[in-house]
C-alpha positions as CSV (number, residue, x, y, z in Angstrom):
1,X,9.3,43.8,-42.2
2,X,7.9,42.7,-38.9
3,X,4.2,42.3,-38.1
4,X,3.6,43.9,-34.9
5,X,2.1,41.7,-31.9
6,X,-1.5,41.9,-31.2
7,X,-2.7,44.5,-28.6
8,X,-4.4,41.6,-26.9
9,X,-1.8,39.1,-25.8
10,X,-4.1,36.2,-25.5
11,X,-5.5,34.4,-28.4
12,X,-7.7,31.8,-29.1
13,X,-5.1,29.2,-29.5
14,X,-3.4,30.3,-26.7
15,X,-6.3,30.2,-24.3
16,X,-7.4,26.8,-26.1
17,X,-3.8,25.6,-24.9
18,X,-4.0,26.6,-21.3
19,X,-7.3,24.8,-21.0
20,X,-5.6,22.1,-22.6
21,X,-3.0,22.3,-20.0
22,X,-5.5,22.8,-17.1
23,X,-7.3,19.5,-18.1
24,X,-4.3,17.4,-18.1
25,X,-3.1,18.6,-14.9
26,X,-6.5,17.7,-13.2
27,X,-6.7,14.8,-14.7
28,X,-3.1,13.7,-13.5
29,X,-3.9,14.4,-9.9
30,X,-7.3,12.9,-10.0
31,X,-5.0,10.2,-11.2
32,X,-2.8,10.1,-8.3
33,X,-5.2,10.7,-5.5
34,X,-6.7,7.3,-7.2
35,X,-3.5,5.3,-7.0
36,X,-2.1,6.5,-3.5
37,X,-5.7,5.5,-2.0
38,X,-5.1,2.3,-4.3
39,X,-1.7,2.0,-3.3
40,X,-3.1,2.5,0.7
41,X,-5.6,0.1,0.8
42,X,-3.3,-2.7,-0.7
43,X,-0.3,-1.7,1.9
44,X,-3.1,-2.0,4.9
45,X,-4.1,-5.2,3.2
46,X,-0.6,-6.4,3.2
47,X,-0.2,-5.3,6.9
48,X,-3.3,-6.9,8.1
49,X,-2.2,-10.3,6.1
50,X,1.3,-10.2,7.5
51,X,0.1,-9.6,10.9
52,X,-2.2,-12.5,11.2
53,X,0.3,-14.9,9.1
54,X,2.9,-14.0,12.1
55,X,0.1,-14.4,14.5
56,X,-0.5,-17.9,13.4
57,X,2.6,-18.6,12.9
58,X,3.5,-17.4,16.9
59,X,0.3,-19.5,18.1
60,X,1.8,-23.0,16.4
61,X,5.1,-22.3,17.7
62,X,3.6,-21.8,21.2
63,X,1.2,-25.0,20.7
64,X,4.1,-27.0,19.5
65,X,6.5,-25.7,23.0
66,X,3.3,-26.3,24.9
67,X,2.8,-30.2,23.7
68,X,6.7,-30.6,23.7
69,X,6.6,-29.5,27.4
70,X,3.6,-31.7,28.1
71,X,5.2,-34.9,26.7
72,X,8.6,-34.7,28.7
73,X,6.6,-33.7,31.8
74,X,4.7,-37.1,31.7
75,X,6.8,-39.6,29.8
76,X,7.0,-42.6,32.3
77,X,10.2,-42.2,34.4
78,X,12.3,-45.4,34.8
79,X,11.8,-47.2,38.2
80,X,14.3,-46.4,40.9
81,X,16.3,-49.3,42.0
């Protein structure tokens, strides 16, 4: 014999479950909004990092042409016969 199902079709345990369920879905994307602003700030620290090693790099390179440049522009030149 089969007990008939309640009239009411929620239950306690049921609801307790669903607010379960709503908890842990907040919490998850509480969790992610933390990590992509996380995960944003490091990339724009990365970018920022990258941008003023190639700037530095750039600025010896042109120091380095510069001097070169410089030094073959006034080495001595051999007297003309």
């Amino acid at each position: 014999m089969l007990i008939p199902p309640p009239l009411c079709p929620f239950t306690a345990a049921r609801i307790a479950g669903l607010q379960a369920t709503v908890l842990l879905l907040l919490t998850l994307l509480v969790k992610a909004k933390v990590q992509i602003k996380t995960a944003s700030a490091l990339g724009l620290f990365l970018l920022a990092l990258q941008t003023l090693v190639f700037l530095a790099a750039a600025g010896a390179l042109g120091l380095v042409a510069i001097g070169g440049a410089a030094l073959v522009l006034n080495r001595p030149r051999p007297a003309e016969a």
